[in-house]
NUSE-768209 format. One record per residue (C-alpha): residue number from 1; y, z, x. Coordinates in steps of 0.5 Angstrom, whole numbers. Layout:
REM NUSE-768209
num/y/z/x
NUM/Y/Z/X
...
//
This chain:
REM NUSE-768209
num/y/z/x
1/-30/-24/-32
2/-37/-24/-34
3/-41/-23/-27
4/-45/-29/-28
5/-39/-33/-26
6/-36/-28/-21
7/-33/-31/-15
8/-33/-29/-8
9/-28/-26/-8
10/-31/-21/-11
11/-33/-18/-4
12/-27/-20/0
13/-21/-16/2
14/-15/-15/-2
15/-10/-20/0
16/-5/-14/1
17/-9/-12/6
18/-9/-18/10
19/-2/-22/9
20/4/-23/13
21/7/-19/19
22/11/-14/17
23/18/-14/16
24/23/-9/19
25/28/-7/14
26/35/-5/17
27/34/1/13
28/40/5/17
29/45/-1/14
30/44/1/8
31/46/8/8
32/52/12/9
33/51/19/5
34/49/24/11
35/50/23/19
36/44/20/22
37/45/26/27
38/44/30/22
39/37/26/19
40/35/25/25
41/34/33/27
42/29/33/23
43/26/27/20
44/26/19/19
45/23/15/14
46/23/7/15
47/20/1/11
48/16/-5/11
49/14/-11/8
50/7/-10/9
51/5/-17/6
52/8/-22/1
53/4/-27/-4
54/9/-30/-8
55/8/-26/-14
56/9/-20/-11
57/9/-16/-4
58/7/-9/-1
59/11/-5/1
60/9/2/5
61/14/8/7
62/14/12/14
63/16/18/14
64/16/22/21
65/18/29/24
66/23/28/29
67/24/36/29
68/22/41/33
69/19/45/26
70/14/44/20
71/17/40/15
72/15/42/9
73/16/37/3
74/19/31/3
75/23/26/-2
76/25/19/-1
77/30/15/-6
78/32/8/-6
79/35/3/-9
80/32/-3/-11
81/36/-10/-14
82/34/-11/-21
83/29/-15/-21
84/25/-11/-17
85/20/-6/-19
86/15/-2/-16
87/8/-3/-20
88/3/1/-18
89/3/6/-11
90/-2/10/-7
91/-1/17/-3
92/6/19/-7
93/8/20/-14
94/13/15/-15
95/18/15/-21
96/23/11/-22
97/31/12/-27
98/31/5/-28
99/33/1/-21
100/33/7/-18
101/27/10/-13
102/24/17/-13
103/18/18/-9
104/15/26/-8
105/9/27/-2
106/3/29/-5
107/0/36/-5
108/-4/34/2
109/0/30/5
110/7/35/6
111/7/39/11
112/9/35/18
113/8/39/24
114/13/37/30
115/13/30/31
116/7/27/25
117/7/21/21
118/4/20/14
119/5/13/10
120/4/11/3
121/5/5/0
122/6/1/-6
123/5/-6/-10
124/12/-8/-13
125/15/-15/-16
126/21/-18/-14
127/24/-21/-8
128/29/-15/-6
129/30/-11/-1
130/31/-3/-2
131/38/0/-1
132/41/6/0
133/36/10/2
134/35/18/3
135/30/23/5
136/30/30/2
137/38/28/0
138/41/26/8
139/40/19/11
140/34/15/13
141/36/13/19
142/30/9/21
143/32/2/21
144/37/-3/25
145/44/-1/27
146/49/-6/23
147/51/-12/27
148/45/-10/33
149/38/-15/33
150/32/-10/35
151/29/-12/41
152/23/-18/41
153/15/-14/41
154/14/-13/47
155/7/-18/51
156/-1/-16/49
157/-2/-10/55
158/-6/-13/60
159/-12/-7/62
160/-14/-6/70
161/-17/-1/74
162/-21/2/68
163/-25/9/70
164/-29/13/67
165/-23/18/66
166/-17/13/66
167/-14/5/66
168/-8/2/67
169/-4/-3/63
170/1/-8/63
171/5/-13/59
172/10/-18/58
173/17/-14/58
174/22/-14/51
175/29/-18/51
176/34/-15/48
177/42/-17/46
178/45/-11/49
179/38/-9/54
180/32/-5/53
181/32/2/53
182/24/3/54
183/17/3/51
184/13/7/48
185/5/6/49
186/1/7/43
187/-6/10/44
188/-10/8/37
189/-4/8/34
190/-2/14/36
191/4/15/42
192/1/18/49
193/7/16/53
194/15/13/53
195/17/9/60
196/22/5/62
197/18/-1/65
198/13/-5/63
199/7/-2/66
200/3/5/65
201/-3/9/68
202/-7/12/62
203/-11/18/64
204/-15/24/61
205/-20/19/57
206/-26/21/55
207/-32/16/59
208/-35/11/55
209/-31/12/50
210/-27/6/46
211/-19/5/45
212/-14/1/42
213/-8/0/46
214/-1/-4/43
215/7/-2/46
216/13/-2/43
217/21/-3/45
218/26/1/44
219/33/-2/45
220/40/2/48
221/42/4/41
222/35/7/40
223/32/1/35
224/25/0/35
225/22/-7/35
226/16/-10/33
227/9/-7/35
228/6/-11/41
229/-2/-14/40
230/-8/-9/41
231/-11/-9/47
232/-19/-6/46
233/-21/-2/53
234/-28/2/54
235/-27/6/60
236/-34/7/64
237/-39/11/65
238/-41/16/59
239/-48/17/55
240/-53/14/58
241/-55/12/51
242/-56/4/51
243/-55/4/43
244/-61/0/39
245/-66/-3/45
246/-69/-10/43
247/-70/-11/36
248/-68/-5/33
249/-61/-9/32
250/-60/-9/24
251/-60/-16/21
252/-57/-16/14
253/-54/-20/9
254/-52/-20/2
255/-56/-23/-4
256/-51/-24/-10
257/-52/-23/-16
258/-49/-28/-20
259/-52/-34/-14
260/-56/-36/-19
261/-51/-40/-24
262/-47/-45/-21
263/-50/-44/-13
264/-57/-45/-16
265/-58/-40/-10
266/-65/-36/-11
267/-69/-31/-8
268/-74/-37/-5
269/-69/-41/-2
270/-69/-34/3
271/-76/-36/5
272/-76/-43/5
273/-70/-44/10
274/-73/-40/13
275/-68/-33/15
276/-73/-28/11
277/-77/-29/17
278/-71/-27/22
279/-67/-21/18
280/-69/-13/17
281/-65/-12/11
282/-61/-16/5
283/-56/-13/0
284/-57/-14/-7
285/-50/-15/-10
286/-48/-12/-14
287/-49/-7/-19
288/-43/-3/-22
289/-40/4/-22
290/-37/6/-29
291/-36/12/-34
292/-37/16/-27
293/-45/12/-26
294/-47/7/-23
295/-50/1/-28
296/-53/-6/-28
297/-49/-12/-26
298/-52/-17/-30
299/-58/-14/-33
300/-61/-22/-34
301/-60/-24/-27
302/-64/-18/-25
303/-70/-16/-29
304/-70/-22/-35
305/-69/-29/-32
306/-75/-32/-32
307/-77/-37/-26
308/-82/-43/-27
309/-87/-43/-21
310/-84/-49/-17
311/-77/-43/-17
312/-82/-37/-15
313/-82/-34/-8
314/-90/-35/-9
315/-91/-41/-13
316/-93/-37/-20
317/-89/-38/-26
318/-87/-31/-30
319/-90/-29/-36
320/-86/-27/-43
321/-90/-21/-44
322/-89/-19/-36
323/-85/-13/-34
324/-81/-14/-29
325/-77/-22/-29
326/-71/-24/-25
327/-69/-23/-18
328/-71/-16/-18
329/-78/-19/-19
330/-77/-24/-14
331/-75/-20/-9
332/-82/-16/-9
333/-86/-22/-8
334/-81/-24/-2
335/-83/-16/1
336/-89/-18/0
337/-90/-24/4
338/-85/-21/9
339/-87/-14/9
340/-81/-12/14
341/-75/-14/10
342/-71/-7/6
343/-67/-8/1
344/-61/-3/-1
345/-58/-4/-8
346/-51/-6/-7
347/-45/-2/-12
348/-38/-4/-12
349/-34/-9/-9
350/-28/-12/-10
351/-27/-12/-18
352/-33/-6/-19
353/-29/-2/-14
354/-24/1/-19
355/-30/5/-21
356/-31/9/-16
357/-24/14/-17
358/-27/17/-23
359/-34/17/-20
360/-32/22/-14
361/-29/27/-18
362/-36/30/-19
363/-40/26/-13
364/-46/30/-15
365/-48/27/-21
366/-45/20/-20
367/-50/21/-14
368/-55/24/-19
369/-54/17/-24
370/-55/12/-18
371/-61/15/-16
372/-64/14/-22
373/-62/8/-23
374/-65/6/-16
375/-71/9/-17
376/-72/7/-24
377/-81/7/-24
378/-80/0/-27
379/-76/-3/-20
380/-77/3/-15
381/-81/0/-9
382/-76/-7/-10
383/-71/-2/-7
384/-70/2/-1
385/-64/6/-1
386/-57/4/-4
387/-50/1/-1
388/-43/3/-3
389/-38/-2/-3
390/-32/2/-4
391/-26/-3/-3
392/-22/2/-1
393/-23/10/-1
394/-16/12/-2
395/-13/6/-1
396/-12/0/-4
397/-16/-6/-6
398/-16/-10/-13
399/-14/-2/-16
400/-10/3/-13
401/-14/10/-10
402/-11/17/-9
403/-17/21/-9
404/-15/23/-2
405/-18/22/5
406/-24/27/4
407/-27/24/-2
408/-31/18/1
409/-34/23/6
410/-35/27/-1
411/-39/22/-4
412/-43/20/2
413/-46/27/3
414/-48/28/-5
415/-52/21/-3
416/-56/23/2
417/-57/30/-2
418/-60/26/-7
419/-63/20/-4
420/-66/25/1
421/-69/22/9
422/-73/17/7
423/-68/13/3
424/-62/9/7
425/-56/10/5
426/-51/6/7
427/-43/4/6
428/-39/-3/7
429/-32/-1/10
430/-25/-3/11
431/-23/-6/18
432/-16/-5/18
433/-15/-2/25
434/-7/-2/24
435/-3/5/25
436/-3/9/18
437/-8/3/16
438/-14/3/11
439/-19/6/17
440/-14/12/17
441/-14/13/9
442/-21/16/9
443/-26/20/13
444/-31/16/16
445/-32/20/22
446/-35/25/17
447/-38/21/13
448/-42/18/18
449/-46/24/19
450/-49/22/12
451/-49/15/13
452/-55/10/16
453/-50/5/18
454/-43/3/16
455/-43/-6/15
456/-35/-7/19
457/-32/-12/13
458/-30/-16/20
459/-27/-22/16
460/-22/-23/11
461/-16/-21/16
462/-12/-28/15
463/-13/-33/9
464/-8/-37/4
465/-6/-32/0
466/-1/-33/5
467/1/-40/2
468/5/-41/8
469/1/-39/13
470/1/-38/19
471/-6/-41/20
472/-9/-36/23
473/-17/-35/23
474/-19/-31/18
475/-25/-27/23
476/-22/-26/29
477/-26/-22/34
478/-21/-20/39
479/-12/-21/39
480/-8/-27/42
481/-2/-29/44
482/2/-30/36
483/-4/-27/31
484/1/-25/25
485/-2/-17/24
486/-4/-13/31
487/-10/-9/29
488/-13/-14/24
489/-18/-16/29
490/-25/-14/31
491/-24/-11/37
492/-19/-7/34
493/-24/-4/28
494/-30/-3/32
495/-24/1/36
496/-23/5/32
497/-28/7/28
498/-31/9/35
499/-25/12/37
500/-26/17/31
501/-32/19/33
502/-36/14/28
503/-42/12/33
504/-43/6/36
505/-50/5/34
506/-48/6/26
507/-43/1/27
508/-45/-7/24
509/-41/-13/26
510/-39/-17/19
511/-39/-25/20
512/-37/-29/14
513/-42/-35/11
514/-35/-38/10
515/-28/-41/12
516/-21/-39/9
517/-16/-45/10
518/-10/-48/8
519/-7/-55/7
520/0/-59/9
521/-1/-57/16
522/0/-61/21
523/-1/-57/27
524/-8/-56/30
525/-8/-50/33
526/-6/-44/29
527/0/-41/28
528/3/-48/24
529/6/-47/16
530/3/-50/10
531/5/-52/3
532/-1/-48/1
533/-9/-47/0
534/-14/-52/2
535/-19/-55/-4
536/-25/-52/-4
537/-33/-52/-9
538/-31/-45/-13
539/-25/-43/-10
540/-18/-46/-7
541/-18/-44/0
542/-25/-42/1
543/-30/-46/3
544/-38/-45/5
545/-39/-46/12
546/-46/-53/10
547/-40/-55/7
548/-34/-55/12
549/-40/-56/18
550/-39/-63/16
551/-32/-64/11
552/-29/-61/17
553/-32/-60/24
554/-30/-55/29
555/-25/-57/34
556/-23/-51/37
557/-23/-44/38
558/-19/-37/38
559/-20/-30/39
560/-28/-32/39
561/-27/-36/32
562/-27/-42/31
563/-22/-48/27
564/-21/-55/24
565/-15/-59/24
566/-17/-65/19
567/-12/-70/16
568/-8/-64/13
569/-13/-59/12
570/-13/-52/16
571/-20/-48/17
572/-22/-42/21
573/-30/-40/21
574/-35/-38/25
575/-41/-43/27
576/-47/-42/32
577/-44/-42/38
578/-39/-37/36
579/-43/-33/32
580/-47/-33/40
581/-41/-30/42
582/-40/-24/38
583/-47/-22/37
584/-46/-22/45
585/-40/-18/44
586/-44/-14/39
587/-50/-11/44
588/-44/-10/50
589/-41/-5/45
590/-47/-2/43
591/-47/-4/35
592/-52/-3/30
593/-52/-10/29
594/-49/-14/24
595/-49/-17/17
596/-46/-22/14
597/-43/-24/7
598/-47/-28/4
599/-54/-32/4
600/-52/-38/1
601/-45/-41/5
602/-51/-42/11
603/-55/-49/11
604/-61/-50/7
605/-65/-49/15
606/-61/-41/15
607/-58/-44/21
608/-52/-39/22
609/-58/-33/20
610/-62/-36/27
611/-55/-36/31
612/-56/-28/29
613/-63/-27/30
614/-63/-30/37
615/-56/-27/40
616/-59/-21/38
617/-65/-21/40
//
């Protein structure tokens, strides 16, 4: 797809990553080679549908170290119907002896200290479930016992007492068939304790410090049920440090490419709404990442378009013979009359991140070709640094990555060597906060020290691709009663980046100029089915907030987002008011800022770039 005609999606999240509610498969009930002791005296494997887009569905298995020893090396095998087949896979070399499944750990994924949890995943066809599951040739023994319902999810911990050093947590207590045995309390995804009621006091914290809490049952016959929703908790005291004081926040958006063509989008109109004069940085997207180097998006756009006076940022029409034309042009005449505004080339995104995977194999001349690219003598001064779009390292987006968690630590440190202390360097990064999720695919803690600043995508969570729904808001800035994921919320992300050692200040809100819906619903609130996608200008289920602002005007509000129920239209996007609320949030956390994705869905007078410039102010 040429990328003058490149939709949105280019820039959102993978609909796998943001699909239905996982699905447990009673994996127990469908094997019967080796006792269950005897797999459970050292380790178990369970399986879940992650998400399930019609056409196709991801798929992810667990395997845990329930031993007392190291498990070096492990296999699991299954069967699917035919029918069924695996596609693509991450975190595994999957082989298949027609419907028969073999999937082998990863050189650094095999070894398994005494209960440790490593995950891989893949996208698949069909509609069947696996069967006959093993693990290193014994039994699974991580699913449902036959004829038993695993307990419900237990209620969203309720957080009091919060310390410097502790916190108390409580929740709605499960239901059970035949009882619930316990609950295991879930720290950032990891278990810090096991209880028989519904209630814990955490303690040993660090102060100041940011944790997702979430609880899960187990029943008699020791079946674990669904995850509870994430509780975010920051205990008190810690740094003295406020983060970003008064107007240090950054204040970013991004400036597409292809905006030109049928959005008639120019860099002028950054001026003339008026949001040149509110912003710090912009994003020009994007740039692409092939043969192992960054190149040129559309080399027309960039460097040849030529604009008439009445298009230009300074009202001088371009010349044939002049040296620079198209966007990069007009951003100099836009730094020109506002000398503030730092522009950062953006590389990658959702359909140029495939790239990516050849290019870390070397990040110093992969580093070495973006620079120059970059800071070519005909462009140098339009730019200010670079961003990478890398949707997602070690995980999977449009394609599927394996390059392990320490190559996008790897390429950001090759970055900042080359582009040096007087050039930003920056990323866009994943907001999956779920156990074993995309946040814990890479180390973003690492690469931190290399980074100004990471753009959270803190959108995308919830949307049609899900034709069915539930209706959710696709940028929930906290959980609620019913959200299909736990983790797929702001809160959560923000969580846990800081909770990996990710610092606050180098944290940035993302807020999308946009709505996701769906269509055939007749339930206003969230949680109601539908038949599929809403119609929208450039894409079915996507619209721009101008427009939606009218066609469909906010009546309610969940998780700090607000919806529309009209006629049999269901949307999710942020206005003003919830922007307000979330650029609040954002400065009690201590963030950097935020950005927003992108210039073009807000109104002709950039009225959600002032709700960003005054909640932030």
């Amino acid at each position: 797809m040429s990328t003058s005609t490149t939709p949105l999606r280019t820039r959102f999240r993978t609909r796998a990553a943001a699909g239905l509610t996982a699905l447990i498969v009673p994996l127990a009930a469908m094997v019967g080679l080796a006792s269950p002791a005897q797999a459970a005296e050292s380790a178990t494997a369970s399986y879940t549908k992650s998400s399930d887009w019609g056409t196709g569905f991801e798929g992810k298995w667990t395997v845990k170290n329930t031993g007392t020893t190291t498990l070096n090396g492990w296999t699991v095998e299954w069967d699917f119907p035919a029918g069924t087949s695996v596609t693509s896979a991450w975190d595994a070399d999957v082989t298949n002896s027609g419907n028969h499944w073999t999937a082998k750990n990863k050189s650094w994924a095999g070894s398994l200290a005494p209960g440790a949890s490593v995950s891989f995943g893949f996208n698949g066809t069909g509609t069947g479930s696996p069967s006959g599951c093993k693990l290193n040739g014994g039994s699974c023994d991580g699913g449902s016992v036959p004829g038993d319902t695993p307990p419900t999810a237990p209620g969203t911990p309720s957080a009091s007492t919060i310390t410097d050093t502790s916190v108390k947590l409580s929740w709605t207590a499960s239901t059970d068939d035949k009882g619930v045995k316990n609950y295991d309390v879930l720290r950032d995804g990891a278990k810090v304790a096991t209880v028989t009621t519904p209630s814990y006091t955490d303690s040993g914290l660090t102060a100041g410090t940011d944790y997702s809490y979430s609880v899960q049952a187990r029943d008699t016959a020791d079946q674990k049920g669904p995850v509870s929703g994430a509780r975010a908790v920051r205990t008190t005291g810690g740094s003295t440090d406020p983060g970003p004081g008064p107007g240090d926040q950054v204040k970013l958006g991004y400036f597409t490419e292809w905006g030109i063509y049928g959005r008639n989008y120019h860099v002028k109109n950054l001026d003339t709404s008026g949001s040149a004069g509110k912003i710090t940085h912009i994003n020009y997207s994007f740039g692409n990442v092939q043969g192992g180097k960054c190149t040129m998006g559309d080399s027309f756009a960039a460097t040849d378009k030529a604009y008439t006076a009445d298009q230009s940022v300074d009202g001088k029409a371009d010349t044939w013979d002049q040296p620079l034309r198209g966007n990069f042009n007009q951003l100099r005449k836009l730094k020109a009359k506002h000398p503030n505004i730092k522009v950062l080339w953006s590389f990658g995104g959702w359909t140029w991140s495939g790239g990516f995977t050849d290019a870390v194999k070397n990040p110093a001349a992969f580093a070495d070709s973006c620079y120059k690219l970059v800071e070519d003598p005909r462009w140098a001064d339009v730019f200010d640094g670079i961003d990478l779009d890398w949707e997602y390292p070690n995980a999977c987006g449009l394609s599927c990555d394996t390059s392990g968690p320490a190559a996008f630590k790897n390429m950001m440190q090759a970055m900042r060597a080359k582009f040096g202390t007087d050039n930003l360097v920056t990323a866009a990064i994943t907001a999956d906060a779920t156990a074993g999720g995309k946040i814990d695919a890479a180390d973003y803690a690492g690469a931190a020290a290399y980074s100004d600043w990471y753009n959270v995508m803190t959108y995308d969570f919830f949307g049609a691709w899900a034709k069915n729904g539930p209706t959710a808001p696709h940028s929930p800035l906290t959980s609620y009663p019913g959200i299909p994921q736990a983790g797929y919320t702001s809160a959560d992300a923000i969580a846990k980046l800081k909770a990996k050692g990710v610092p606050a200040k180098k944290l940035l809100l993302g807020i999308g100029f946009y709505g996701r819906g769906w269509t055939g619903v007749t339930q206003k609130e969230p949680g109601g089915t539908a038949t599929g996608p809403a119609a929208g200008t450039y894409e079915s289920g996507i619209e721009d907030y101008k427009v939606l602002k009218t066609k469909c005007p906010a009546n309610g509000t969940v998780a700090g987002t607000a919806y529309a129920h009209c006629g049999t239209d269901w949307w999710s996007y942020d206005t003003p008011a919830t922007i307000a609320s979330k650029m609040s949030w954002a400065k009690g956390q201590g963030l950097g800022g935020a950005f927003f994705w992108e210039f073009s869905g807000d109104t002709a007078n950039g009225e959600l770039v002032t709700a960003i410039n005054n909640g932030l102010k």
